[in-house]
Backbone atoms as SQL, in Angstrom:
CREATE TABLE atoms (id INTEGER PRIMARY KEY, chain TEXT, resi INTEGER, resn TEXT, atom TEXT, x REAL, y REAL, z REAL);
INSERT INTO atoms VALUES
  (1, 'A', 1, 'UNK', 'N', -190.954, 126.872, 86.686),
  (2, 'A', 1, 'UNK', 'CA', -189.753, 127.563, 86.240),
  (3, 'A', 1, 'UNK', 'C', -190.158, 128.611, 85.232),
  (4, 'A', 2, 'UNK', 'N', -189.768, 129.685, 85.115),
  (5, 'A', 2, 'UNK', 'CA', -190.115, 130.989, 84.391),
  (6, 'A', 2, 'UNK', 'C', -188.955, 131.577, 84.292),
  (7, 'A', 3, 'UNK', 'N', -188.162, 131.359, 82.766),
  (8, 'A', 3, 'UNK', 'CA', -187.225, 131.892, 82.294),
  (9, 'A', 3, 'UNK', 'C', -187.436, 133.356, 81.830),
  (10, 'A', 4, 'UNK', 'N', -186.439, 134.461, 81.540),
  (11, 'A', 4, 'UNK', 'CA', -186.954, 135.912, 80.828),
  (12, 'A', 4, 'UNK', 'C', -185.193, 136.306, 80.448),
  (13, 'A', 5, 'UNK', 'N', -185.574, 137.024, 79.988),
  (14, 'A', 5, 'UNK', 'CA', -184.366, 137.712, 79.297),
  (15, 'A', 5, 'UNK', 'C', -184.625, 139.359, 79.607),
  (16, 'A', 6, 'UNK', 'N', -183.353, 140.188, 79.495),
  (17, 'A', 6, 'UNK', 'CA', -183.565, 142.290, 79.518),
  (18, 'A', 6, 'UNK', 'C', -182.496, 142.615, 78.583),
  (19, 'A', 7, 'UNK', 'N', -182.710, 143.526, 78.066),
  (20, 'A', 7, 'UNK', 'CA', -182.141, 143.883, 77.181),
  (21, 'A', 7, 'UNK', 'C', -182.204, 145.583, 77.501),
  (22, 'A', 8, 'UNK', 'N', -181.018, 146.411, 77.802),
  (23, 'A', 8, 'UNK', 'CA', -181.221, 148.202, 77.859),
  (24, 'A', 8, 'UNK', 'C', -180.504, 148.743, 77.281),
  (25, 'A', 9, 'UNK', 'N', -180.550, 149.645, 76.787),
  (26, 'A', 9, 'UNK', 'CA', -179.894, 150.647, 76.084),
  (27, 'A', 9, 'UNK', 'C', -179.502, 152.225, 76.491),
  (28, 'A', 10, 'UNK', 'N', -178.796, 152.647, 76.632),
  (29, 'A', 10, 'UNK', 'CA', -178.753, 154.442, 76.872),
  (30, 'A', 10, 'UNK', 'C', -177.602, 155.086, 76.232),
  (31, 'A', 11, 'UNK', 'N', -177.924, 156.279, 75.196),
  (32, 'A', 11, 'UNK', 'CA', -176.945, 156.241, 74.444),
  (33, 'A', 11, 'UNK', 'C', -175.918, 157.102, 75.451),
  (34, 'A', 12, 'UNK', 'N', -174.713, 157.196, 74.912),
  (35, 'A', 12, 'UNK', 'CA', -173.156, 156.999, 75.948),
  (36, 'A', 12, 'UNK', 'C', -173.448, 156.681, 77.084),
  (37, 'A', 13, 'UNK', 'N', -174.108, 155.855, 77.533),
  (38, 'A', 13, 'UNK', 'CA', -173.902, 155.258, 78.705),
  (39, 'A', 13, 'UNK', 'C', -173.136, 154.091, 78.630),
  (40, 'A', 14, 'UNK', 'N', -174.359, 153.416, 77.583),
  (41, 'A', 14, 'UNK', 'CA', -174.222, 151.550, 77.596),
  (42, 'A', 14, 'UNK', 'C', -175.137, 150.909, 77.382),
  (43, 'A', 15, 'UNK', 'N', -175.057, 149.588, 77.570),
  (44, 'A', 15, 'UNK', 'CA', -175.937, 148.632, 77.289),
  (45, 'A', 15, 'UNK', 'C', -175.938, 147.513, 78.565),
  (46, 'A', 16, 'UNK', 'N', -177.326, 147.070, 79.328),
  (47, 'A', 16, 'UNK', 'CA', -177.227, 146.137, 79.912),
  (48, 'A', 16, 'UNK', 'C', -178.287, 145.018, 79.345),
  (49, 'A', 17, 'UNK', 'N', -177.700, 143.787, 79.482),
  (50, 'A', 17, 'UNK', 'CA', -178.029, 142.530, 79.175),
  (51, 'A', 17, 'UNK', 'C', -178.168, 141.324, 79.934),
  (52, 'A', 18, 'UNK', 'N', -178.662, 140.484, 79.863),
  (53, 'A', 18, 'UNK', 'CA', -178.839, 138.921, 80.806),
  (54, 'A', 18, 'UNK', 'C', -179.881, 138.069, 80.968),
  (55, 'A', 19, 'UNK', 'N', -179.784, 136.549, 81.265),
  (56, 'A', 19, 'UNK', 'CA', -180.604, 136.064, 81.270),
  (57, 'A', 19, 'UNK', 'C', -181.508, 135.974, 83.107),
  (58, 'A', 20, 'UNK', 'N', -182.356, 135.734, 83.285),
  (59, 'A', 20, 'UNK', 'CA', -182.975, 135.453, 84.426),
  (60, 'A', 20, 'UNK', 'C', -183.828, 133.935, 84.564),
  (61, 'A', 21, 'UNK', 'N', -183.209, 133.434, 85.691),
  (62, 'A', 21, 'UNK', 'CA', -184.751, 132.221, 85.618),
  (63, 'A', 21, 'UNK', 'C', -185.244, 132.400, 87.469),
  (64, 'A', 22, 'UNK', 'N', -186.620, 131.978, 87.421),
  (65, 'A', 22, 'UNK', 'CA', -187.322, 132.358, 88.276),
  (66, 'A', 22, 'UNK', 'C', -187.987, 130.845, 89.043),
  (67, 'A', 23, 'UNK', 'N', -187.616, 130.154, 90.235),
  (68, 'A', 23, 'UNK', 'CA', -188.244, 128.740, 90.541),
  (69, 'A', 23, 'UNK', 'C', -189.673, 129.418, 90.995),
  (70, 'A', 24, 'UNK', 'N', -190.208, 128.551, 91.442),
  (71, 'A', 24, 'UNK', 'CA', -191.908, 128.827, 91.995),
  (72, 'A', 24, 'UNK', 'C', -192.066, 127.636, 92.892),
  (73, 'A', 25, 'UNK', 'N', -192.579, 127.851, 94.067),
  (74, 'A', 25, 'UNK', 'CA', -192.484, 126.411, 95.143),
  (75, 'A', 25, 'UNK', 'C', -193.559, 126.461, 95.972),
  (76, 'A', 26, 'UNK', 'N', -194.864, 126.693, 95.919),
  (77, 'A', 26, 'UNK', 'CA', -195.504, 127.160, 96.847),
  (78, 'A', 26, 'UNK', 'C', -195.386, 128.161, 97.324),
  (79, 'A', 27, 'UNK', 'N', -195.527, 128.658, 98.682),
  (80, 'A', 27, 'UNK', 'CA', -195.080, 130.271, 98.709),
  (81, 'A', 27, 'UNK', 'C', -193.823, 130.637, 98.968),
  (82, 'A', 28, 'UNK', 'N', -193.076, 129.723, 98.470),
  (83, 'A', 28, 'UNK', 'CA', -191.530, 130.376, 98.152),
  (84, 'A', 28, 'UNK', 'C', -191.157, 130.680, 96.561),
  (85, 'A', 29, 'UNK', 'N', -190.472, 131.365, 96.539),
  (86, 'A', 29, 'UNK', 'CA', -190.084, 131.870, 95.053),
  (87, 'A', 29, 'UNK', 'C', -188.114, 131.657, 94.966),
  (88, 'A', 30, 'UNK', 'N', -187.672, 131.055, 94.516),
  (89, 'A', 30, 'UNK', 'CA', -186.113, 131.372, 94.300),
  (90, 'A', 30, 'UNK', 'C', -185.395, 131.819, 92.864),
  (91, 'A', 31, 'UNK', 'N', -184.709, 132.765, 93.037),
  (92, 'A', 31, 'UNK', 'CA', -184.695, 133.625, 91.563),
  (93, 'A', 31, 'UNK', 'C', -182.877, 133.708, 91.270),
  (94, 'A', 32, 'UNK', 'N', -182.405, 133.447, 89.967),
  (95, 'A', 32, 'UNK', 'CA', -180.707, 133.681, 89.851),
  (96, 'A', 32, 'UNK', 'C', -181.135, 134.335, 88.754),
  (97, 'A', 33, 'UNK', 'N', -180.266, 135.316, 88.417),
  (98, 'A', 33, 'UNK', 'CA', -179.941, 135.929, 87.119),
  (99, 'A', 33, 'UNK', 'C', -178.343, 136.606, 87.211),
  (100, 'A', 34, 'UNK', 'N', -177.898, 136.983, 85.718),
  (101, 'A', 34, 'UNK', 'CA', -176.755, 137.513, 85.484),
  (102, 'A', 34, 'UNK', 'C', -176.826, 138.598, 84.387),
  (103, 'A', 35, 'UNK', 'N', -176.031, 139.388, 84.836),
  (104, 'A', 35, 'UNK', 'CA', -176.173, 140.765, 84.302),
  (105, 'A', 35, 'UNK', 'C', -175.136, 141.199, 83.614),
  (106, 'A', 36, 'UNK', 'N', -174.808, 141.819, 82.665),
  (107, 'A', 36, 'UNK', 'CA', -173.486, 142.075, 81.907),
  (108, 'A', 36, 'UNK', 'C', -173.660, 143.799, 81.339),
  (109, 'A', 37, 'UNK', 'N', -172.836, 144.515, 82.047),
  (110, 'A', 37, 'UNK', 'CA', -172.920, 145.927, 81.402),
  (111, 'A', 37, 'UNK', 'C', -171.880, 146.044, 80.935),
  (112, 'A', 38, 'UNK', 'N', -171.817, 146.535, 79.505),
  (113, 'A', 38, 'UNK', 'CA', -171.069, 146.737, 78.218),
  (114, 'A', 38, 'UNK', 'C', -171.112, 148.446, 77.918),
  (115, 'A', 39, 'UNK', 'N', -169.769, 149.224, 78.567),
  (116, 'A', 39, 'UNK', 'CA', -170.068, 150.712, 78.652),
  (117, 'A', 39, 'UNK', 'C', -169.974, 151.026, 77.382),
  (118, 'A', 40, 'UNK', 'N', -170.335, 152.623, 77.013),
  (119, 'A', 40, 'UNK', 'CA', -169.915, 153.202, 75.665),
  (120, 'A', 40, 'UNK', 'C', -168.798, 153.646, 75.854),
  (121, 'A', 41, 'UNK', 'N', -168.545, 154.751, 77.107),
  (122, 'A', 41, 'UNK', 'CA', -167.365, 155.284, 77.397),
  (123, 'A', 41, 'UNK', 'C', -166.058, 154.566, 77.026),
  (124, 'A', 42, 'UNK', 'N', -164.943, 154.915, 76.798),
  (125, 'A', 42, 'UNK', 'CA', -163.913, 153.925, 76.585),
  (126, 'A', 42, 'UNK', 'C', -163.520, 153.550, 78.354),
  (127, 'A', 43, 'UNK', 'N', -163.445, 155.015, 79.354),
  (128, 'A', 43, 'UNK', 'CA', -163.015, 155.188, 80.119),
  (129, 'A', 43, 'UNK', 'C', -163.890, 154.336, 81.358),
  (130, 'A', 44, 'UNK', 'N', -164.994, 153.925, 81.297),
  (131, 'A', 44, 'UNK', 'CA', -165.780, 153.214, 82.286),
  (132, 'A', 44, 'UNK', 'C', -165.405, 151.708, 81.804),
  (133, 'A', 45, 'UNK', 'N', -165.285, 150.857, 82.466),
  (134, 'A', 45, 'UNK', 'CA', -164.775, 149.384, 82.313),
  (135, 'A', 45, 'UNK', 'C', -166.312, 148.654, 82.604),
  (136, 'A', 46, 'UNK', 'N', -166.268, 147.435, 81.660),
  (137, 'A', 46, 'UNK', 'CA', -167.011, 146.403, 81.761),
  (138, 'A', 46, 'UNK', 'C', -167.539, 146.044, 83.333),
  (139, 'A', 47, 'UNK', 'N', -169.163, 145.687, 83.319),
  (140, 'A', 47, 'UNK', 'CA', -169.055, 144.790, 84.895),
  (141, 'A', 47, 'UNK', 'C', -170.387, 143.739, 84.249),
  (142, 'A', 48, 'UNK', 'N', -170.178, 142.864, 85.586),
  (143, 'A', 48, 'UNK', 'CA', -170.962, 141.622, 85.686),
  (144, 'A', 48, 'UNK', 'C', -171.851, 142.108, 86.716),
  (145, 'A', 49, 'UNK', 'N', -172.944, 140.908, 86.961),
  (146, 'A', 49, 'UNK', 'CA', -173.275, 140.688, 88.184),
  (147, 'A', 49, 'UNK', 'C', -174.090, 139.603, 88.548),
  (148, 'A', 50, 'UNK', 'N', -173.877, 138.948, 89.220),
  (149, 'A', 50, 'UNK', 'CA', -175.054, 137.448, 89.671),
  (150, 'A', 50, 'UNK', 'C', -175.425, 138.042, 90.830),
  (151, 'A', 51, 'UNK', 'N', -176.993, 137.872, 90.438),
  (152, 'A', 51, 'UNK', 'CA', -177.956, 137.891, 91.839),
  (153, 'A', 51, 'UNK', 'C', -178.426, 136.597, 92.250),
  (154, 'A', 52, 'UNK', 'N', -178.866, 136.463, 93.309),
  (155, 'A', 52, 'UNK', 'CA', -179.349, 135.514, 93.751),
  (156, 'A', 52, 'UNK', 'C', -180.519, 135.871, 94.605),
  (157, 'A', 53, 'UNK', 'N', -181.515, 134.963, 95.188),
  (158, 'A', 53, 'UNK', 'CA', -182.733, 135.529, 95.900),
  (159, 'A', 53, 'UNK', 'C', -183.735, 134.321, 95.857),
  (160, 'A', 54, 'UNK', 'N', -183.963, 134.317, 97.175),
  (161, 'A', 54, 'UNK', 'CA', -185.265, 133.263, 97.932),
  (162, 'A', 54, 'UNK', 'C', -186.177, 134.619, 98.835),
  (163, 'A', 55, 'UNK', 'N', -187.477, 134.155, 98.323),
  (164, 'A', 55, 'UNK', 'CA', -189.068, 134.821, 98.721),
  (165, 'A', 55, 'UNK', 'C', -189.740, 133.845, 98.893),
  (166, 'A', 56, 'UNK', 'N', -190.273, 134.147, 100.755),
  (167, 'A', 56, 'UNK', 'CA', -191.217, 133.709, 101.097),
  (168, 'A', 56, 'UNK', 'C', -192.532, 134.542, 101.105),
  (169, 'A', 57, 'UNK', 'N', -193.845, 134.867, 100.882),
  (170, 'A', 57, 'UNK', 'CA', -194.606, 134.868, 100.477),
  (171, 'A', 57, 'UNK', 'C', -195.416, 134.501, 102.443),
  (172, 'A', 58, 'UNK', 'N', -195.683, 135.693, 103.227),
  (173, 'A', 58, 'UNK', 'CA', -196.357, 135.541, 104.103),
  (174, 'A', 58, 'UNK', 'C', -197.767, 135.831, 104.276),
  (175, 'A', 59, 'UNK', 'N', -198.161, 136.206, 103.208),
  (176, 'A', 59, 'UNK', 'CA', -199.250, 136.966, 103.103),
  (177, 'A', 59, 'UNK', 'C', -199.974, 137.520, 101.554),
  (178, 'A', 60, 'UNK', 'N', -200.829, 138.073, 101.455),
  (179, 'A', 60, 'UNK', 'CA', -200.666, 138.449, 99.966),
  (180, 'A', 60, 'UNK', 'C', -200.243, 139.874, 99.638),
  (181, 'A', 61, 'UNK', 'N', -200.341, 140.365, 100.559),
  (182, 'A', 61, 'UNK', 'CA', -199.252, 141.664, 100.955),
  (183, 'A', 61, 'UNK', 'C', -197.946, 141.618, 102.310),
  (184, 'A', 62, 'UNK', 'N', -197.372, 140.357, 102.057),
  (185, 'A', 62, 'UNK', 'CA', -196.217, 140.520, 103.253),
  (186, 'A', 62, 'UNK', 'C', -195.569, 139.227, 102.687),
  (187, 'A', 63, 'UNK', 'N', -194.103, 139.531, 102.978),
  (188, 'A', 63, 'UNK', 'CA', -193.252, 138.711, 102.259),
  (189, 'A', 63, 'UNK', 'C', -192.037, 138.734, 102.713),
  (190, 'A', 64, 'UNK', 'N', -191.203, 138.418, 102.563),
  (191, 'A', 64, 'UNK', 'CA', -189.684, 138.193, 103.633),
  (192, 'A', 64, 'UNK', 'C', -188.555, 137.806, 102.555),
  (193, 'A', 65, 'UNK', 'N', -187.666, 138.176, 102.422),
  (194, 'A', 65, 'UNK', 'CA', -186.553, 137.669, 101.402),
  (195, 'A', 65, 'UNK', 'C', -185.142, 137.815, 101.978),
  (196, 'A', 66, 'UNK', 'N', -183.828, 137.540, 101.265),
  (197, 'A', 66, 'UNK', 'CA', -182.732, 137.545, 101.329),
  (198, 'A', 66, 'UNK', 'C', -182.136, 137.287, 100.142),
  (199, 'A', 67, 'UNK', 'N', -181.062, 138.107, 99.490),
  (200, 'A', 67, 'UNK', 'CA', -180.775, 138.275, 98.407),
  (201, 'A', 67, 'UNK', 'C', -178.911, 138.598, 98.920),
  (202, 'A', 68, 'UNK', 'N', -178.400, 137.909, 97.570),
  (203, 'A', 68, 'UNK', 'CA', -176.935, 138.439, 97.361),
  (204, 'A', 68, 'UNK', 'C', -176.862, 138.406, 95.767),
  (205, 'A', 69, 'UNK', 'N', -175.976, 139.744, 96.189),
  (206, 'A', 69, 'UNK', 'CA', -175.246, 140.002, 95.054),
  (207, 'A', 69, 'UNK', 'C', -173.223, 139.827, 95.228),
  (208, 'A', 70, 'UNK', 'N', -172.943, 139.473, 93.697),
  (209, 'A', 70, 'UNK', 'CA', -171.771, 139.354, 93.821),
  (210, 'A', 70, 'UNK', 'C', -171.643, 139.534, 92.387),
  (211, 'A', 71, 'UNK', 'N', -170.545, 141.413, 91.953),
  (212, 'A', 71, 'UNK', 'CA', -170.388, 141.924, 90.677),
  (213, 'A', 71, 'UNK', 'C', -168.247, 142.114, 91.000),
  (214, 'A', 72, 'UNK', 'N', -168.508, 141.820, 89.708),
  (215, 'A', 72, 'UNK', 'CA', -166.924, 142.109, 89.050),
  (216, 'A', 72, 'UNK', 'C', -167.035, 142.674, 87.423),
  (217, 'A', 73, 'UNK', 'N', -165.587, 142.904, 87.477),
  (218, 'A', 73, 'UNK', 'CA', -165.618, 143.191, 86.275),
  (219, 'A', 73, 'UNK', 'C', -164.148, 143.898, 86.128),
  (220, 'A', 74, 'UNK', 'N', -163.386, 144.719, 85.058),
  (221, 'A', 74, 'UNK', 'CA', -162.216, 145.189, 84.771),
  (222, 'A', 74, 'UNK', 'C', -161.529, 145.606, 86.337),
  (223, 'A', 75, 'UNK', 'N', -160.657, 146.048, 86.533),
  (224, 'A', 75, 'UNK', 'CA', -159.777, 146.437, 87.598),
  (225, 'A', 75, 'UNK', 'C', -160.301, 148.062, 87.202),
  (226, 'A', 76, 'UNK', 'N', -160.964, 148.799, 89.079),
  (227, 'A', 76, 'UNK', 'CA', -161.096, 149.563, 88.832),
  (228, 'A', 76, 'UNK', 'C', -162.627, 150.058, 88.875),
  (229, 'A', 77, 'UNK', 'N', -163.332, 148.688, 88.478),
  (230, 'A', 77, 'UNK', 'CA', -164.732, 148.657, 88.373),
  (231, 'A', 77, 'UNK', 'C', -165.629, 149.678, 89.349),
  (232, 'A', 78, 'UNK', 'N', -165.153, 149.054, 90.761),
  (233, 'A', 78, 'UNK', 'CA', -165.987, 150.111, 91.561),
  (234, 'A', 78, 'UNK', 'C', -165.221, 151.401, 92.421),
  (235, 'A', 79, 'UNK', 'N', -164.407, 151.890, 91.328),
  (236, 'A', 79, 'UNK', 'CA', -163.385, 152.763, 91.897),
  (237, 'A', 79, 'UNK', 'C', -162.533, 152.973, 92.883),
  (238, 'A', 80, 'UNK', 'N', -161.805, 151.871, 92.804),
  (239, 'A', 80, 'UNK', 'CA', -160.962, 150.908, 93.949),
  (240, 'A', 80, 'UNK', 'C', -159.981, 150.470, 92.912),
  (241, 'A', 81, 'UNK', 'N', -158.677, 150.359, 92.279),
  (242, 'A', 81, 'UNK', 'CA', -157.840, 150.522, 91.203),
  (243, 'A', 81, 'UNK', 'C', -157.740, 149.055, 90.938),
  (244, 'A', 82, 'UNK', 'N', -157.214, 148.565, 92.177),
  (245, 'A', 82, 'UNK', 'CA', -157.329, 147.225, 92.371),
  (246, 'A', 82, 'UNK', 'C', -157.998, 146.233, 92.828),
  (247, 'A', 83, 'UNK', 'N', -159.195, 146.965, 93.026),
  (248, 'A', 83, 'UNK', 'CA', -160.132, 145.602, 93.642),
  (249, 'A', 83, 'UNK', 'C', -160.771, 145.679, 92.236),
  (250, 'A', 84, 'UNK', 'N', -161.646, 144.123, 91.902),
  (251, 'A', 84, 'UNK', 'CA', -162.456, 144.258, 90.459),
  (252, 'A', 84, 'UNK', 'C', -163.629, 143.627, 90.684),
  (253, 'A', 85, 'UNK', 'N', -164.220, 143.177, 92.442),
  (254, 'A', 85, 'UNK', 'CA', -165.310, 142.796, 92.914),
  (255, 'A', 85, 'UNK', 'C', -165.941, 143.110, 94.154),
  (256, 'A', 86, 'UNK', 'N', -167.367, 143.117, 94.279),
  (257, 'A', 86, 'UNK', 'CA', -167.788, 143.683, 95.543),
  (258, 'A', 86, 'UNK', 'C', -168.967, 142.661, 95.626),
  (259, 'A', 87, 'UNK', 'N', -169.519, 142.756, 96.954),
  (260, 'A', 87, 'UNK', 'CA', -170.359, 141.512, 96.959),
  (261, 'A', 87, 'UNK', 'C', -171.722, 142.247, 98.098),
  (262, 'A', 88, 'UNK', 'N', -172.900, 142.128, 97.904),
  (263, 'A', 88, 'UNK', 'CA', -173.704, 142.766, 98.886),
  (264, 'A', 88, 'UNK', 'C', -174.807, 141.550, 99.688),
  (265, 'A', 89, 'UNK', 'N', -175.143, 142.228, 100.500),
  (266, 'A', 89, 'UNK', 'CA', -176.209, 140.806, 101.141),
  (267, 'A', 89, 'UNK', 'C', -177.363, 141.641, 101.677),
  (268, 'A', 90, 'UNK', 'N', -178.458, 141.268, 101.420),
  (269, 'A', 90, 'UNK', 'CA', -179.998, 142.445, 101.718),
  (270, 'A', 90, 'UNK', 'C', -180.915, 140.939, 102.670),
  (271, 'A', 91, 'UNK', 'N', -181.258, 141.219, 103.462),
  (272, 'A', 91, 'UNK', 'CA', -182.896, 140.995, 104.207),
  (273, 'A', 91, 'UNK', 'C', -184.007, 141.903, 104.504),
  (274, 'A', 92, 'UNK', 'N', -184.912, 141.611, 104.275),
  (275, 'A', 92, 'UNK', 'CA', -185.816, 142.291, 104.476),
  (276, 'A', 92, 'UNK', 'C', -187.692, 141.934, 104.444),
  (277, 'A', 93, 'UNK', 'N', -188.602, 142.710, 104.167),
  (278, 'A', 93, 'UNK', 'CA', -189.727, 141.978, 104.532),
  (279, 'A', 93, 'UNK', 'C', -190.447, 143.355, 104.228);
């Protein structure tokens, strides 16, 4: 298990923050973290985000994964008035 923390800064942008932990399994890897962006703007609204993600490890250059994301945050977030979440899903290799 391999915990980490991020911490960013950009001035009027914002600030992003969160913790991460990282499993280790042989040549699989499974990873969660959560993300919290805190805008400067008044006019840009707060968002979240939990990732998720399993890596297999085929090679020492080849590897295979699948990852989701799922972010919210204020109404408006992803410029949609009323939606305040979106959710993505990646494979790849």
């Amino acid at each position: 298990m391999r915990p980490a923390g991020e911490y960013q800064t950009r001035k009027d942008v914002g600030d992003v923050y969160g913790p991460q932990g990282v499993y280790l399994l042989g040549r699989n890897q499974f990873a969660l973290s959560y993300e919290m962006l805190s805008s400067d703007p008044t006019n840009n609204p707060d968002k979240n985000t939990v990732t998720v993600q399993a890596l297999h490890n085929l090679s020492d250059n080849m590897y295979v994964y699948v990852e989701g994301y799922l972010g919210g945050g204020d109404d408006g977030v992803y410029d949609v008035t009323t939606e305040s979440e979106r959710s993505v899903a990646a494979v790849g290799a």
